[in-house]
PDBQT receptor file of N, H, CA, C and O in Angstrom, charges set to zero:
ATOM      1  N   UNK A   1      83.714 118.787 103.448  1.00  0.00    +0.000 N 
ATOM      2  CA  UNK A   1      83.647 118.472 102.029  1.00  0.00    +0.000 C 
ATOM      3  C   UNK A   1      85.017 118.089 101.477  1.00  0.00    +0.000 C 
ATOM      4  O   UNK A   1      85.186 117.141 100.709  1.00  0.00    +0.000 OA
ATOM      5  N   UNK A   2      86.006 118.913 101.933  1.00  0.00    +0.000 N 
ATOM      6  H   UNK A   2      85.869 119.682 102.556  1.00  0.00    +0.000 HD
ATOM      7  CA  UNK A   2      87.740 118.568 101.500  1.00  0.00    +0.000 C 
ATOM      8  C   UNK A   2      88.241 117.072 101.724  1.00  0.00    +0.000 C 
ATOM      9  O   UNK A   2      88.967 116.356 101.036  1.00  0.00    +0.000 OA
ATOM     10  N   UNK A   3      87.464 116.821 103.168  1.00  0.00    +0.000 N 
ATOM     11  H   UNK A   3      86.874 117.403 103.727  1.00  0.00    +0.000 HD
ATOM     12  CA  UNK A   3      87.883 115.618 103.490  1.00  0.00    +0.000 C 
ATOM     13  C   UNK A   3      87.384 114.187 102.020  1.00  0.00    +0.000 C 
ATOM     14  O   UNK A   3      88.065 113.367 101.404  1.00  0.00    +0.000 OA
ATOM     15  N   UNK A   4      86.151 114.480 102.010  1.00  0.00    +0.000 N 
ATOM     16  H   UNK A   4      85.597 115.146 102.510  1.00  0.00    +0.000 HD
ATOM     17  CA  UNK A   4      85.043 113.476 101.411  1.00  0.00    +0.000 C 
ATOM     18  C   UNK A   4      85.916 113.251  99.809  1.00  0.00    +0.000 C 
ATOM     19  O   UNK A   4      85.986 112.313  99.016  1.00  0.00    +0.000 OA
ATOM     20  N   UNK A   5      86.400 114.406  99.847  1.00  0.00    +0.000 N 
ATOM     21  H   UNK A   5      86.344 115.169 100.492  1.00  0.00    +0.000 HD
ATOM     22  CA  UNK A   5      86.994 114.722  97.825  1.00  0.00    +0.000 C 
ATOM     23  C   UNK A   5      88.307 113.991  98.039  1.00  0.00    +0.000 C 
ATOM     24  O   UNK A   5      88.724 113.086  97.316  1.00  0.00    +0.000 OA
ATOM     25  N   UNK A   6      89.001 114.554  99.271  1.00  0.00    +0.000 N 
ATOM     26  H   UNK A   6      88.662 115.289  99.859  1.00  0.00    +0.000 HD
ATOM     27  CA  UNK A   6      90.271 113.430  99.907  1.00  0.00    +0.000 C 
ATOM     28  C   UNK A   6      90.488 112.020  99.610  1.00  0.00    +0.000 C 
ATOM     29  O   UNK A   6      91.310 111.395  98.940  1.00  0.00    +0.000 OA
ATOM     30  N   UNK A   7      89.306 111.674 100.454  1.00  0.00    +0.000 N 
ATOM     31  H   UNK A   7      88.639 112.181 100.999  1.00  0.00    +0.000 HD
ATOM     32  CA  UNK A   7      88.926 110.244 100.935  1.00  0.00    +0.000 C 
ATOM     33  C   UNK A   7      88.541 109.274  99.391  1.00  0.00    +0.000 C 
ATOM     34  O   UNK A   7      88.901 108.149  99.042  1.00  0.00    +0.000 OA
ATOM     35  N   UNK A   8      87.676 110.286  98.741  1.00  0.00    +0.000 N 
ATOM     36  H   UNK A   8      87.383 111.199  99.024  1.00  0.00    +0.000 HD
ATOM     37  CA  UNK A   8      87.155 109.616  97.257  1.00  0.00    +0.000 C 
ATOM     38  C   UNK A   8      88.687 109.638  96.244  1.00  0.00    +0.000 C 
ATOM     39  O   UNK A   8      88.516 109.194  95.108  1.00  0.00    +0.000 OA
ATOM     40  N   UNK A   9      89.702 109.973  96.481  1.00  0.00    +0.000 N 
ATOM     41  H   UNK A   9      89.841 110.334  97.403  1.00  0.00    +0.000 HD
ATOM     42  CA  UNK A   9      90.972 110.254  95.606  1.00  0.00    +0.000 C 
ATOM     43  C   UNK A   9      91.709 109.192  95.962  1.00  0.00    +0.000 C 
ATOM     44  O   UNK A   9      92.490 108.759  95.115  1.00  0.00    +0.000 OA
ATOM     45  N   UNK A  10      91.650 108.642  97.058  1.00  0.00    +0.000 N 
ATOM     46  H   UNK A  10      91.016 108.994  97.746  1.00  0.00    +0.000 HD
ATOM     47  CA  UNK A  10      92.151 107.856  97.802  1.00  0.00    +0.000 C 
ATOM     48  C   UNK A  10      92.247 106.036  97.612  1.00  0.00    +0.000 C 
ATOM     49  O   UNK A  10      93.037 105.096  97.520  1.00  0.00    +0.000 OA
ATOM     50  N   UNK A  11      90.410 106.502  97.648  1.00  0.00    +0.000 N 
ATOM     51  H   UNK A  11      89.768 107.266  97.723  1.00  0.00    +0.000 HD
ATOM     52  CA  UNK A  11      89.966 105.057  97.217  1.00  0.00    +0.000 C 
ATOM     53  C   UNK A  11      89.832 104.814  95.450  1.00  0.00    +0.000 C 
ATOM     54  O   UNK A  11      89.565 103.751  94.890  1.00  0.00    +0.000 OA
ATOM     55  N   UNK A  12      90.139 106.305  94.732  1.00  0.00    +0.000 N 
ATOM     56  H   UNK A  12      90.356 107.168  95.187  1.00  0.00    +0.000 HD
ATOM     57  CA  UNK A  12      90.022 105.457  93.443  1.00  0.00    +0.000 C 
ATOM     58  C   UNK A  12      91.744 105.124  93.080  1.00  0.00    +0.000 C 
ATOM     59  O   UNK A  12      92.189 104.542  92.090  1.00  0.00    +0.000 OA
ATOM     60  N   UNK A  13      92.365 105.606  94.036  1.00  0.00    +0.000 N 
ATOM     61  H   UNK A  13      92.004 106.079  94.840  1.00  0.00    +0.000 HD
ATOM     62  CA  UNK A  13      93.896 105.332  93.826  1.00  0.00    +0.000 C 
ATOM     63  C   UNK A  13      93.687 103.836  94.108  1.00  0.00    +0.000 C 
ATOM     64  O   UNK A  13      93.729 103.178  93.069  1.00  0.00    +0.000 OA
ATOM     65  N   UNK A  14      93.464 103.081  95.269  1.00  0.00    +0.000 N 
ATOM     66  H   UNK A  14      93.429 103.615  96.113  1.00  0.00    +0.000 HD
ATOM     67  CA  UNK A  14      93.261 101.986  95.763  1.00  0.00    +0.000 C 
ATOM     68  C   UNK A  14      92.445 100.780  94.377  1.00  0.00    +0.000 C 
ATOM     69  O   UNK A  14      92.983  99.792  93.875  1.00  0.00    +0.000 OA
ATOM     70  N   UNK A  15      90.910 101.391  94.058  1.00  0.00    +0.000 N 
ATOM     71  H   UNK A  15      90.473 102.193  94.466  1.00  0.00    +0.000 HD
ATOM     72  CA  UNK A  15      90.546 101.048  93.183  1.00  0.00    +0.000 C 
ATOM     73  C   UNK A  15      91.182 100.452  91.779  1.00  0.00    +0.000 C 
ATOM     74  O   UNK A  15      91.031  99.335  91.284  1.00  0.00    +0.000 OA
ATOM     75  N   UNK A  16      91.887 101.495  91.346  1.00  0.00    +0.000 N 
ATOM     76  H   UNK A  16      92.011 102.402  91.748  1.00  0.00    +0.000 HD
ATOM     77  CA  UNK A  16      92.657 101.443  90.314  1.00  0.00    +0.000 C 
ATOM     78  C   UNK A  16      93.884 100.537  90.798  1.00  0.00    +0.000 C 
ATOM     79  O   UNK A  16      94.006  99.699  89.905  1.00  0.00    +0.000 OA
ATOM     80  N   UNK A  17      94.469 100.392  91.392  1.00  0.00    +0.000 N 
ATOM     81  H   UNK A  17      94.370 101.073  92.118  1.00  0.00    +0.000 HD
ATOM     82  CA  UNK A  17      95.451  99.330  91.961  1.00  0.00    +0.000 C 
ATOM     83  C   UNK A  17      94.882  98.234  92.082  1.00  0.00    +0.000 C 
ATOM     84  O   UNK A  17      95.411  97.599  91.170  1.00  0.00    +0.000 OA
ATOM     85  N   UNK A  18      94.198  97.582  92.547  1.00  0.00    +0.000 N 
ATOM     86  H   UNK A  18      93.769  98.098  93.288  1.00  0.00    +0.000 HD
ATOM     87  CA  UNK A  18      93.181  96.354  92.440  1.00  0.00    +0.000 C 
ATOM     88  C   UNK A  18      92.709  95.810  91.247  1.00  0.00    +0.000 C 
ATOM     89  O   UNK A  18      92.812  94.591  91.106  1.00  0.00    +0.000 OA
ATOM     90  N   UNK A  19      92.106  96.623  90.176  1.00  0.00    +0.000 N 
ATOM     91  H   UNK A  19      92.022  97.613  90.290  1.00  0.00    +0.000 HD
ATOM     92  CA  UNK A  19      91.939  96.124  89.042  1.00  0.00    +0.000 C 
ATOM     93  C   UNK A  19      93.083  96.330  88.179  1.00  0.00    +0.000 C 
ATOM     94  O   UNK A  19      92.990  95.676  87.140  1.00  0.00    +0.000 OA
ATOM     95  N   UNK A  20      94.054  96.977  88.270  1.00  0.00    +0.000 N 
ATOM     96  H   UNK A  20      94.130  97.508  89.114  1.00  0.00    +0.000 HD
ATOM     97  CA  UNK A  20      95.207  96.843  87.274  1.00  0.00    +0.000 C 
ATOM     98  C   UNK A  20      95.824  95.273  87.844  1.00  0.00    +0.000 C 
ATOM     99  O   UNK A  20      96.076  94.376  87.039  1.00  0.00    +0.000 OA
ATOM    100  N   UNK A  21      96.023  95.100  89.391  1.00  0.00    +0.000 N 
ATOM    101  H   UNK A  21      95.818  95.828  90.045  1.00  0.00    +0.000 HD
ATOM    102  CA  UNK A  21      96.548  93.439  89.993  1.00  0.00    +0.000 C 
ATOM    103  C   UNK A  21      95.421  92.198  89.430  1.00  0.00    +0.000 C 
ATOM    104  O   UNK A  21      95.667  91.054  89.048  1.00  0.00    +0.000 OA
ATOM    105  N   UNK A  22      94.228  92.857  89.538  1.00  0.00    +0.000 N 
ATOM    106  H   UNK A  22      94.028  93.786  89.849  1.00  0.00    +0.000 HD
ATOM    107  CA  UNK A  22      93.067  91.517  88.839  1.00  0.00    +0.000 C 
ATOM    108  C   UNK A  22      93.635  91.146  87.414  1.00  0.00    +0.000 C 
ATOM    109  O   UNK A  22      93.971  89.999  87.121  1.00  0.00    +0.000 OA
ATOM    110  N   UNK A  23      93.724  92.397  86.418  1.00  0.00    +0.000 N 
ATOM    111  H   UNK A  23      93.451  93.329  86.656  1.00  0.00    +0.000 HD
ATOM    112  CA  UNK A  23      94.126  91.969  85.356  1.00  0.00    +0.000 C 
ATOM    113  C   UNK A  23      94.989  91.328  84.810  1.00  0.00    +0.000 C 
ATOM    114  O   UNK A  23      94.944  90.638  83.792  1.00  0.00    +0.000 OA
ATOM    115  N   UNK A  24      95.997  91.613  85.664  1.00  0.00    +0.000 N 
ATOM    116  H   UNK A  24      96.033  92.173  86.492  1.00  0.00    +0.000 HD
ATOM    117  CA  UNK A  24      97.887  91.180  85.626  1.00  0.00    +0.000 C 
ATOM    118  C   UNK A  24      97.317  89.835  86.187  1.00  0.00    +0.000 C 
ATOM    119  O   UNK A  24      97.989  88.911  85.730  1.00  0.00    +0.000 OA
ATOM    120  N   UNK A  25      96.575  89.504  86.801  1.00  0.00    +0.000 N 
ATOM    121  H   UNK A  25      96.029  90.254  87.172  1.00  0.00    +0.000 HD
ATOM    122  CA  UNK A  25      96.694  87.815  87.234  1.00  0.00    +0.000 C 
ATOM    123  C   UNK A  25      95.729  87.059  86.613  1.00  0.00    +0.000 C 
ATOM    124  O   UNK A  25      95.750  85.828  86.626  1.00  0.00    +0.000 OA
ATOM    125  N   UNK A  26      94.881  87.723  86.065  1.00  0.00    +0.000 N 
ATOM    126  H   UNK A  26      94.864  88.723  86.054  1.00  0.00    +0.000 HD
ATOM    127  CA  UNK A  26      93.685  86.791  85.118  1.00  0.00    +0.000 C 
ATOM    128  C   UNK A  26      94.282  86.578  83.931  1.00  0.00    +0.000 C 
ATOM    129  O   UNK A  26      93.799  85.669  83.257  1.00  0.00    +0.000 OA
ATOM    130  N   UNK A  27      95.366  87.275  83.410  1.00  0.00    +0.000 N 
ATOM    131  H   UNK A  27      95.758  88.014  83.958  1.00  0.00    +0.000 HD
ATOM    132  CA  UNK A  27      95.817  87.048  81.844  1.00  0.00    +0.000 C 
ATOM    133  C   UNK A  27      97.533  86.488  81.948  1.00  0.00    +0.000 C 
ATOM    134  O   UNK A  27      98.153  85.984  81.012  1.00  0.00    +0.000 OA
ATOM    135  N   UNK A  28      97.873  86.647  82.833  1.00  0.00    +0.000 N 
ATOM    136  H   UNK A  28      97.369  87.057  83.593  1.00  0.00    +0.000 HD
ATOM    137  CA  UNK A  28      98.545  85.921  83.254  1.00  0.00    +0.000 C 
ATOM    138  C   UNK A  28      98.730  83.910  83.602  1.00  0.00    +0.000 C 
ATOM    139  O   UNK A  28      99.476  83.013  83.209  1.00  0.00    +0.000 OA
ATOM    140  N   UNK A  29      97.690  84.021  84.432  1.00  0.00    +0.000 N 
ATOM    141  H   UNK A  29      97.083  84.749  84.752  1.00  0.00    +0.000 HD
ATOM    142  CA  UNK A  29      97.024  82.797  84.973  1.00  0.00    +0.000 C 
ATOM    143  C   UNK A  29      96.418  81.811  83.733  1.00  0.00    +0.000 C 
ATOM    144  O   UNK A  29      96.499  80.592  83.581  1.00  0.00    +0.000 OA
ATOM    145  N   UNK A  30      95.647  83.076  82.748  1.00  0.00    +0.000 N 
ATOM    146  H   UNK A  30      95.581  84.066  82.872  1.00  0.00    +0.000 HD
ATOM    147  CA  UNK A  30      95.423  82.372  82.093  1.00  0.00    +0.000 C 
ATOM    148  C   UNK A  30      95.945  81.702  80.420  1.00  0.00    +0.000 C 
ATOM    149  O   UNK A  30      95.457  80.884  79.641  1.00  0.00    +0.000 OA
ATOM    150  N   UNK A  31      97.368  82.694  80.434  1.00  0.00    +0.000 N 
ATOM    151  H   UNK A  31      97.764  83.358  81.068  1.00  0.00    +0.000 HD
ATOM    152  CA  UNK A  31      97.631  81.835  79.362  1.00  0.00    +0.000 C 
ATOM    153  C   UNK A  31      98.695  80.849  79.446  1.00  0.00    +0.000 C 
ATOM    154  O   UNK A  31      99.315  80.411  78.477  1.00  0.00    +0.000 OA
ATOM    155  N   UNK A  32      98.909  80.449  80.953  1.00  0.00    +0.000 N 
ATOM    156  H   UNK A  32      98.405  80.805  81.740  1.00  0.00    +0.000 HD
ATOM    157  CA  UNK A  32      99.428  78.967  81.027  1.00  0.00    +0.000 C 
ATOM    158  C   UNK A  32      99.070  77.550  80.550  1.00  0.00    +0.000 C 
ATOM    159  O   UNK A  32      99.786  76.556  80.427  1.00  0.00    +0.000 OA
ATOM    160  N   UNK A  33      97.205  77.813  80.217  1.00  0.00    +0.000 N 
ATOM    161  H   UNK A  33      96.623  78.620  80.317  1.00  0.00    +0.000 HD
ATOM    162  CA  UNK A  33      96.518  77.083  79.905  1.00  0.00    +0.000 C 
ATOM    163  C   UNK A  33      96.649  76.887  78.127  1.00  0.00    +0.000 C 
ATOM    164  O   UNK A  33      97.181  77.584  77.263  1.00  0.00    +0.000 OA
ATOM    165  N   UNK A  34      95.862  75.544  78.080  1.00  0.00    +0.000 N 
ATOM    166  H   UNK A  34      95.430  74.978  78.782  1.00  0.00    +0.000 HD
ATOM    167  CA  UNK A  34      96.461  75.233  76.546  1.00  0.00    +0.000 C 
ATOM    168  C   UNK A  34      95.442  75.428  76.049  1.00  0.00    +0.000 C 
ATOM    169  O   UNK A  34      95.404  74.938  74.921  1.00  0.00    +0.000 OA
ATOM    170  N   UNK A  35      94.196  76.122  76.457  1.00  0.00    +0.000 N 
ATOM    171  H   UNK A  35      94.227  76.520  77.374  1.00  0.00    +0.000 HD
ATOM    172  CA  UNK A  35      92.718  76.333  75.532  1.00  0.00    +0.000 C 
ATOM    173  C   UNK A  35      93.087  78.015  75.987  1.00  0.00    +0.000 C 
ATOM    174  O   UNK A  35      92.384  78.354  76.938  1.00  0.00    +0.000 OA
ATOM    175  N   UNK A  36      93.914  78.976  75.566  1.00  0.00    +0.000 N 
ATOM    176  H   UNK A  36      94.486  78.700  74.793  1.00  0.00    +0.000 HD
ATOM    177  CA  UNK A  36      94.052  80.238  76.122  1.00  0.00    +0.000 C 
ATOM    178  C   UNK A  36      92.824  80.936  75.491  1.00  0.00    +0.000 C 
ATOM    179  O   UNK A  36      92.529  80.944  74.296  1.00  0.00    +0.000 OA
ATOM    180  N   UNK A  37      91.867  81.786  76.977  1.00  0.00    +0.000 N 
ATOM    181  H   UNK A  37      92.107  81.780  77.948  1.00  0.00    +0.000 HD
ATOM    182  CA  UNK A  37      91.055  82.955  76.717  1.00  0.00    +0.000 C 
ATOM    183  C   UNK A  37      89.806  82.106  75.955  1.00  0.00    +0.000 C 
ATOM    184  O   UNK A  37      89.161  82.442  74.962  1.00  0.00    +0.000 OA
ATOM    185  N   UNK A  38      89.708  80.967  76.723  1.00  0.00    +0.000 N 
ATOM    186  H   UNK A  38      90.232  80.694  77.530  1.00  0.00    +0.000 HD
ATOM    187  CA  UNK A  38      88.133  80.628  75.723  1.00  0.00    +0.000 C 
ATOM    188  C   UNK A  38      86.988  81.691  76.450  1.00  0.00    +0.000 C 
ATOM    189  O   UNK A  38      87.162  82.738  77.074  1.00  0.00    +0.000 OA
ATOM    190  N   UNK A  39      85.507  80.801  76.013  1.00  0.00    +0.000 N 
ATOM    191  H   UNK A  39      85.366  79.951  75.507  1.00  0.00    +0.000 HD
ATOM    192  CA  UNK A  39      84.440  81.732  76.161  1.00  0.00    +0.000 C 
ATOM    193  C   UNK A  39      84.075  81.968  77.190  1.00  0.00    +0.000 C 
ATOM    194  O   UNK A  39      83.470  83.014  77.423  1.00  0.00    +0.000 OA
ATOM    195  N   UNK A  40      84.401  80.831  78.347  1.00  0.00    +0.000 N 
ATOM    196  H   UNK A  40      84.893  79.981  78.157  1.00  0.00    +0.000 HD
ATOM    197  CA  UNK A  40      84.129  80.656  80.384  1.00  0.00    +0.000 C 
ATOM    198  C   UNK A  40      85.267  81.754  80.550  1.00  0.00    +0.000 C 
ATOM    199  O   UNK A  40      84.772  82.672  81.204  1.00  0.00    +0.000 OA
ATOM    200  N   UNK A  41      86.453  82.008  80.259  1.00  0.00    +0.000 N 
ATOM    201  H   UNK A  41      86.855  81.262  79.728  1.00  0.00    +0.000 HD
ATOM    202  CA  UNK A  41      87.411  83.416  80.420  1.00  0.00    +0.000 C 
ATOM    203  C   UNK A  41      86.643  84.165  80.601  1.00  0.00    +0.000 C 
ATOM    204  O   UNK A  41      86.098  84.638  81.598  1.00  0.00    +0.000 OA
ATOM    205  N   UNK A  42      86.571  84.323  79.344  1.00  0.00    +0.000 N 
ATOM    206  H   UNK A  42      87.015  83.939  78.534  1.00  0.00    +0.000 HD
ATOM    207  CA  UNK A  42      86.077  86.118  78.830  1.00  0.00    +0.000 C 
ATOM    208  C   UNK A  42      84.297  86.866  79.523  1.00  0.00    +0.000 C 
ATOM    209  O   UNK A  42      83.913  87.997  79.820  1.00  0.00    +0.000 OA
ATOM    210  N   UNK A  43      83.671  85.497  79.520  1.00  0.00    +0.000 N 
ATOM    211  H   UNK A  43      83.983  84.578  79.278  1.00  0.00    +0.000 HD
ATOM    212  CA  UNK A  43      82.523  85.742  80.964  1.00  0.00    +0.000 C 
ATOM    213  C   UNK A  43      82.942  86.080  82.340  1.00  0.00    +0.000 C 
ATOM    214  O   UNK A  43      82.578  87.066  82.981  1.00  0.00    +0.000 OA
ATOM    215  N   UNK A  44      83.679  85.227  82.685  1.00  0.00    +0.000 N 
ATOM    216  H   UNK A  44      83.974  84.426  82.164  1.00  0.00    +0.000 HD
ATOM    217  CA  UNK A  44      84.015  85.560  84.152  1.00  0.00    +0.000 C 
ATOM    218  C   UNK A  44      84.918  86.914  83.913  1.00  0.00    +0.000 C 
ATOM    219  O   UNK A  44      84.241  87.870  84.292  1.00  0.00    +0.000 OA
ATOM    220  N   UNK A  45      86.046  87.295  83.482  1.00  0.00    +0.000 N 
ATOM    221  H   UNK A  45      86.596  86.518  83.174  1.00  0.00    +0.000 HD
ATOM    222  CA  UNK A  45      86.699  88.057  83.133  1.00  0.00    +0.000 C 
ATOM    223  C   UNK A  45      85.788  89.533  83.364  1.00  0.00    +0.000 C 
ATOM    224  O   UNK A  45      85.941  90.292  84.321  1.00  0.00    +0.000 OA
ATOM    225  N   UNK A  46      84.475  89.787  81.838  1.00  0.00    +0.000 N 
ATOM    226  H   UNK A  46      84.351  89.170  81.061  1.00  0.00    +0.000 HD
ATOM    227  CA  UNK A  46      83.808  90.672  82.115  1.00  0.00    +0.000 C 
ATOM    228  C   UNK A  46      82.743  91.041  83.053  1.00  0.00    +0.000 C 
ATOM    229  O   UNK A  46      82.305  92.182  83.205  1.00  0.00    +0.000 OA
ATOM    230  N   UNK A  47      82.171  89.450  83.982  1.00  0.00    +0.000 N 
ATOM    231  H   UNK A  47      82.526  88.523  83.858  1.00  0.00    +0.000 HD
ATOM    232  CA  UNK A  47      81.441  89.832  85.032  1.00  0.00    +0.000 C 
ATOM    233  C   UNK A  47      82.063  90.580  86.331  1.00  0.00    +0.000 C 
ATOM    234  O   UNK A  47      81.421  91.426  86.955  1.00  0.00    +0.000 OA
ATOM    235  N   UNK A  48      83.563  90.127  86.721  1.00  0.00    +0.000 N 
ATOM    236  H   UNK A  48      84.085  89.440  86.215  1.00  0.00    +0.000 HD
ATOM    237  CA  UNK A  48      84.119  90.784  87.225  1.00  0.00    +0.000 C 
ATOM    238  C   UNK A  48      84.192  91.996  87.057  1.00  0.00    +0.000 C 
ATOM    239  O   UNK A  48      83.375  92.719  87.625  1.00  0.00    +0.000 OA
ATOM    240  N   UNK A  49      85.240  92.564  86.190  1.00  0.00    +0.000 N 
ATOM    241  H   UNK A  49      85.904  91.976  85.728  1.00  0.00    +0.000 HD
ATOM    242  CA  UNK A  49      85.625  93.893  85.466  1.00  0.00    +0.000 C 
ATOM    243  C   UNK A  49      83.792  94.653  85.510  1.00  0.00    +0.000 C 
ATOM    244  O   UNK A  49      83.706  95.871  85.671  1.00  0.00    +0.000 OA
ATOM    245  N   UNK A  50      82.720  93.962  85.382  1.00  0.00    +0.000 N 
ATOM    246  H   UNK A  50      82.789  92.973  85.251  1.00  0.00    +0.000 HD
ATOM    247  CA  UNK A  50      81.498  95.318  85.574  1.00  0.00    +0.000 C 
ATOM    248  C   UNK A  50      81.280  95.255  86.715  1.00  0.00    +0.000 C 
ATOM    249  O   UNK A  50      80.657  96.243  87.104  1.00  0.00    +0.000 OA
ATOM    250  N   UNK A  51      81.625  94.131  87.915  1.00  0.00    +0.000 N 
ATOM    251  H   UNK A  51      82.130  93.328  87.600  1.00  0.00    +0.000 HD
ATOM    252  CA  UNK A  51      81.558  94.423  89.375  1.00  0.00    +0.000 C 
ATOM    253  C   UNK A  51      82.335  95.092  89.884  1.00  0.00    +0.000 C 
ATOM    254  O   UNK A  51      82.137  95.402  91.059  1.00  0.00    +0.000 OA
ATOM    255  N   UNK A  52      83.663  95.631  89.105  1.00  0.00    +0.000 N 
ATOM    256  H   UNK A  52      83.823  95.379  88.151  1.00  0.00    +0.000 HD
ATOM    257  CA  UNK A  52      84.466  96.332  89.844  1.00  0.00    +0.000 C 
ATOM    258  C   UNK A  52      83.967  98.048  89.459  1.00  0.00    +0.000 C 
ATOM    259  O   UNK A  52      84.128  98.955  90.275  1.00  0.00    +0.000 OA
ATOM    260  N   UNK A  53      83.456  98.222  88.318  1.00  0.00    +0.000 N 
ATOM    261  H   UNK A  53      83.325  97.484  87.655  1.00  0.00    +0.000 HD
ATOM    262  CA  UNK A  53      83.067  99.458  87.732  1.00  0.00    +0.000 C 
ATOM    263  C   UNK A  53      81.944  99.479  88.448  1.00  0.00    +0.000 C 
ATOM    264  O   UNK A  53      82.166 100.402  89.232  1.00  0.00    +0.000 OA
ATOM    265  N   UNK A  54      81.089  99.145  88.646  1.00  0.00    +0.000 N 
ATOM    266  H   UNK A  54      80.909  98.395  88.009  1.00  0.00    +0.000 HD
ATOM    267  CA  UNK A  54      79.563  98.801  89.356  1.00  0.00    +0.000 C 
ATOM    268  C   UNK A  54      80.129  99.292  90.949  1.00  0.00    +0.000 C 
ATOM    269  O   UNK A  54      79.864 100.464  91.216  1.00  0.00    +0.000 OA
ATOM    270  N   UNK A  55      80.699  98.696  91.763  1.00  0.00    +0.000 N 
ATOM    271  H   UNK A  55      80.914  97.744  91.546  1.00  0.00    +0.000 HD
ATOM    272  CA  UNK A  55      81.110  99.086  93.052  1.00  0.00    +0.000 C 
ATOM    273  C   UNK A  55      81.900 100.723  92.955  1.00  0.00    +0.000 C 
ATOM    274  O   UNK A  55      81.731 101.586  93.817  1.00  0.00    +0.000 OA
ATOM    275  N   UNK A  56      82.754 100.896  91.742  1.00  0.00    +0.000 N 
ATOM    276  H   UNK A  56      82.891 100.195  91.042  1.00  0.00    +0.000 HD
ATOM    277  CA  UNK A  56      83.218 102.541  91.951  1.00  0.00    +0.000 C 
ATOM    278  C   UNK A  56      82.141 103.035  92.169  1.00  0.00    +0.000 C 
ATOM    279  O   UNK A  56      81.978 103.619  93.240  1.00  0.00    +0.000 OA
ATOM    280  N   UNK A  57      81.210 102.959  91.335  1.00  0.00    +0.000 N 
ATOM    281  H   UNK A  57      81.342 102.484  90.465  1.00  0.00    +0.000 HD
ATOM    282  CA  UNK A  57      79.792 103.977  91.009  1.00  0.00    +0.000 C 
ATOM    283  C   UNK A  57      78.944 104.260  91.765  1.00  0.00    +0.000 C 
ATOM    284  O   UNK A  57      78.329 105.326  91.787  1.00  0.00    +0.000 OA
ATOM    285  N   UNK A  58      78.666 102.400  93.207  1.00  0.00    +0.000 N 
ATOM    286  H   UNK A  58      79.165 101.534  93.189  1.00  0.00    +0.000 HD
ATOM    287  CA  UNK A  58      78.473 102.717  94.568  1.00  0.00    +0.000 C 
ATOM    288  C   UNK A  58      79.011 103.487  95.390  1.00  0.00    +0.000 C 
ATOM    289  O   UNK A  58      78.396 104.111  96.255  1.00  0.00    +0.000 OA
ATOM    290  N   UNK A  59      80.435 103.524  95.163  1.00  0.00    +0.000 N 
ATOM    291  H   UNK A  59      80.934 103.018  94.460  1.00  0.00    +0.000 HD
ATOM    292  CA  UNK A  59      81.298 104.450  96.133  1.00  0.00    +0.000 C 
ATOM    293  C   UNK A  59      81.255 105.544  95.834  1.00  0.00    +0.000 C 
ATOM    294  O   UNK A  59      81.594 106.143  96.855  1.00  0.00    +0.000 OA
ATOM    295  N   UNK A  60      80.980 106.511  94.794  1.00  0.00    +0.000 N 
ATOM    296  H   UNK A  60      80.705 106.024  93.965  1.00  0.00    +0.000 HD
ATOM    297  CA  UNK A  60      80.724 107.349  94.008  1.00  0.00    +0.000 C 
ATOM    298  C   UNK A  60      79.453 107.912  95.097  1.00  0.00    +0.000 C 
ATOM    299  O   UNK A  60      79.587 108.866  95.863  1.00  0.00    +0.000 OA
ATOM    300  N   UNK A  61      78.683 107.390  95.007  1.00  0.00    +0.000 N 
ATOM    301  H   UNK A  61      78.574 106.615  94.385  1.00  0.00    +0.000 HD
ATOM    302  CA  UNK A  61      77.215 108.124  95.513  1.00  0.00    +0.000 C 
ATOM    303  C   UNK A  61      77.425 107.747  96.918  1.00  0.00    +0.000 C 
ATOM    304  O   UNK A  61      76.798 108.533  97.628  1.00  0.00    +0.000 OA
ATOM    305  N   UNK A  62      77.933 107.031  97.475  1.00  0.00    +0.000 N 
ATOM    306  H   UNK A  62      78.442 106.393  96.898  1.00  0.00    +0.000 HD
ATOM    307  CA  UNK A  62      78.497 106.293  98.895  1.00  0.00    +0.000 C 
ATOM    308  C   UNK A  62      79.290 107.949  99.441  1.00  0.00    +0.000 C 
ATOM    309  O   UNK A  62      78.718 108.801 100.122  1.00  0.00    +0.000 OA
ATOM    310  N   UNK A  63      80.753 108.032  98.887  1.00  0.00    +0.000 N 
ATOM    311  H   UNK A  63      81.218 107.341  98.334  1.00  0.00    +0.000 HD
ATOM    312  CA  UNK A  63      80.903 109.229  99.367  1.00  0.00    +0.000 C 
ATOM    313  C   UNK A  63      80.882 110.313  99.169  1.00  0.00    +0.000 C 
ATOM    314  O   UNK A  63      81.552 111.121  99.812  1.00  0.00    +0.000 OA
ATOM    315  N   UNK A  64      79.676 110.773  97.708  1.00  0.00    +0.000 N 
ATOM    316  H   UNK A  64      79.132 110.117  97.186  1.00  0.00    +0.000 HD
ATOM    317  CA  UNK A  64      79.335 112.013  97.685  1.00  0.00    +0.000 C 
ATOM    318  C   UNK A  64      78.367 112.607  98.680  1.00  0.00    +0.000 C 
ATOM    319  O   UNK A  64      78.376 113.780  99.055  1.00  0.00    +0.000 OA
ATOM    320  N   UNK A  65      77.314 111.415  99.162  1.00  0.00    +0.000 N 
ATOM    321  H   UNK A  65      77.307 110.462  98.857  1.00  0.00    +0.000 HD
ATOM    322  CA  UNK A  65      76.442 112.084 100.227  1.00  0.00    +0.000 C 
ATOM    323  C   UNK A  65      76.760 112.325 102.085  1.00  0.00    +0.000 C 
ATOM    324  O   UNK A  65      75.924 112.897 102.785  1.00  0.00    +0.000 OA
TER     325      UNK A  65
């Protein structure tokens, strides 16, 4: 069980590093552009960002059982 609580600390360290780098490069990336943060942004932006919350929540039940 120590291990599993380990392993899950691990990957939300990882987790959380990944979406803090997604963010830093989507808002980044995107206000080079001269239409900054239109409405195709902020879709892709939040379909991402709920696939990344959506996959913790897999991993969640992934390594609680």
């Amino acid at each position: 069980m120590f291990e599993l609580k380990k392993n899950f600390k691990l990957y939300i360290a990882a987790w959380a590093i990944l979406l803090v780098l997604f963010n830093i490069v989507s808002f980044a990336s995107q206000s080079a552009y001269e239409d900054n943060f239109s409405g195709g942004f902020w879709v892709g932006y939040l379909g991402v960002t709920v696939a990344f919350i959506g996959q913790l929540v897999a991993a969640y039940f992934a390594f609680k059982d």
